[in-house]
Structure formats: C-alpha cells, structure tokens
N, C-alpha and C positions, 0 to 999 in steps of 0.2 A: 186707260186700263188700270189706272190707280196706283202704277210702280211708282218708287219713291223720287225718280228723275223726273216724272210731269210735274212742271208747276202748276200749284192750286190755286192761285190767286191769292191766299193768305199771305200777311205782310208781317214780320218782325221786325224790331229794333235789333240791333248786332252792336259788340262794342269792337273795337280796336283799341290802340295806346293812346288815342288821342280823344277821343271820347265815344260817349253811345246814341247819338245823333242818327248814324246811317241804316240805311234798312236792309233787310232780305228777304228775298221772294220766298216763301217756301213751297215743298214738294211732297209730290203724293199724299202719304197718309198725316204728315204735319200739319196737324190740324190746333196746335196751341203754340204759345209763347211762350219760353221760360228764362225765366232769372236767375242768377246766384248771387249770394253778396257772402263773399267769406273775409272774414278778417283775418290777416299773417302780419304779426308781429306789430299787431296797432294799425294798422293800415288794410281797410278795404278794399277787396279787389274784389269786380263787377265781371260777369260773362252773362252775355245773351244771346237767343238765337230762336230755333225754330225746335219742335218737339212732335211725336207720338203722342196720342194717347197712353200707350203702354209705357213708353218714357215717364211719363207724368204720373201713372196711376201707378209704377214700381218703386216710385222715388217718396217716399215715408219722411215726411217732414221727419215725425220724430225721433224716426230711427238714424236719419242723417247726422242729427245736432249730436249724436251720441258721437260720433267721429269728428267732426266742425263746428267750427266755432263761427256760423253763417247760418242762411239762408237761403232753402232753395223753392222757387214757386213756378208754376203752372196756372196762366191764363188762356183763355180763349176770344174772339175777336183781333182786328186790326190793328198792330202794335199795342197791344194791350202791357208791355212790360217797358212803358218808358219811363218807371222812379230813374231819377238819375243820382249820378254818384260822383265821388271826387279821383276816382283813381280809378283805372279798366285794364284788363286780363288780352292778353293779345290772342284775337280767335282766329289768327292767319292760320292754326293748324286745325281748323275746324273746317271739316262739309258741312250740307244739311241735311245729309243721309242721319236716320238714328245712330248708326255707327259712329257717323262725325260729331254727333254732339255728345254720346258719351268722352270722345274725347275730349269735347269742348268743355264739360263740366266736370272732368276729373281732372286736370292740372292743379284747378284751386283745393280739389280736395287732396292731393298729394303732396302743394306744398304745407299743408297743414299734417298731413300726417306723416312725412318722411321727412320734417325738417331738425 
C-alpha cells in the first residue's frame, strides 16, 4: 500500500559511534540514500540513512551551506552513500520514517547552529 512501514527493498548505509559499515532496510516511499557531513569544531560528523524524495528535493544544497559548514546529498540505488569518514553522529534517535530522518539530520545541523 506504499505506507512508509512496508519495507521496499531499498538498502542504506546507516552510521552509529562506531562506524558506517551497517545497513538499513528502508520503507515505503524511501526511495534514496542520504548523507551529511558537517563539520563542528574541526571535526566531522557523518549521519546516514534512508530518505523521500520530497526529503531530498526540499533539502537545497545551497541553501543549507548558508546555515552549515557541511554537506548534505541524495542518492539513489543500493547503498549508494558509502563515502566513508573518520568520525559518526549516533543515529540511535533516528526511524526511517521521513519524520525520523529529519531528526536524523538536524542534530548535526543544531550543534552547528546552537553552539
């Protein structure tokens, strides 16, 4: 039925504290992969997971960099967001509901902007 709890078969990379190795199934309309890389205080921090289209197609690279000092991107296919990094964002408070990954990608942008 296409709600966002059927898995689709599409596969992301996901990081946790220890690295971005691990995968996630994702669901319904998650139909891309997306990355962030923001840097706080010299040091990169990495979040990955599963995304919308509408996630993807609202998210303005270059309206982003206007608030972070990072990168945020949208891929499509199978684990398509495996650049790896030296440091990772703990995504234990992320679903892979669109809801959960705005969470998932506003922490890095808060500690940039509320620090």
């Amino acid at each position: 039925d296409g709600s966002i709890s059927s898995p689709n078969g599409k596969k992301c990379f996901l990081c946790d504290e220890i690295d971005c190795t691990r995968t996630l199934t994702c669901n319904g309309n998650e139909e891309y992969c997306i990355s962030t890389s923001v840097n706080v205080a010299g040091q990169n921090i990495t979040a990955k997971g599963c995304a919308s289209k509408l996630i993807c197609s609202n998210m303005q690279p270059a309206q982003m960099k206007e608030f972070i000092n990072g990168e945020i991107s949208c891929c499509q296919g199978d684990l398509c967001n495996s650049d790896t990094t030296t440091s990772h964002l703990s995504s234990t408070t992320a679903g892979t509901t669109a809801d959960g990954l705005l969470l998932f990608v506003t922490p890095p942008i808060s500690l940039v902007l509320f620090s």
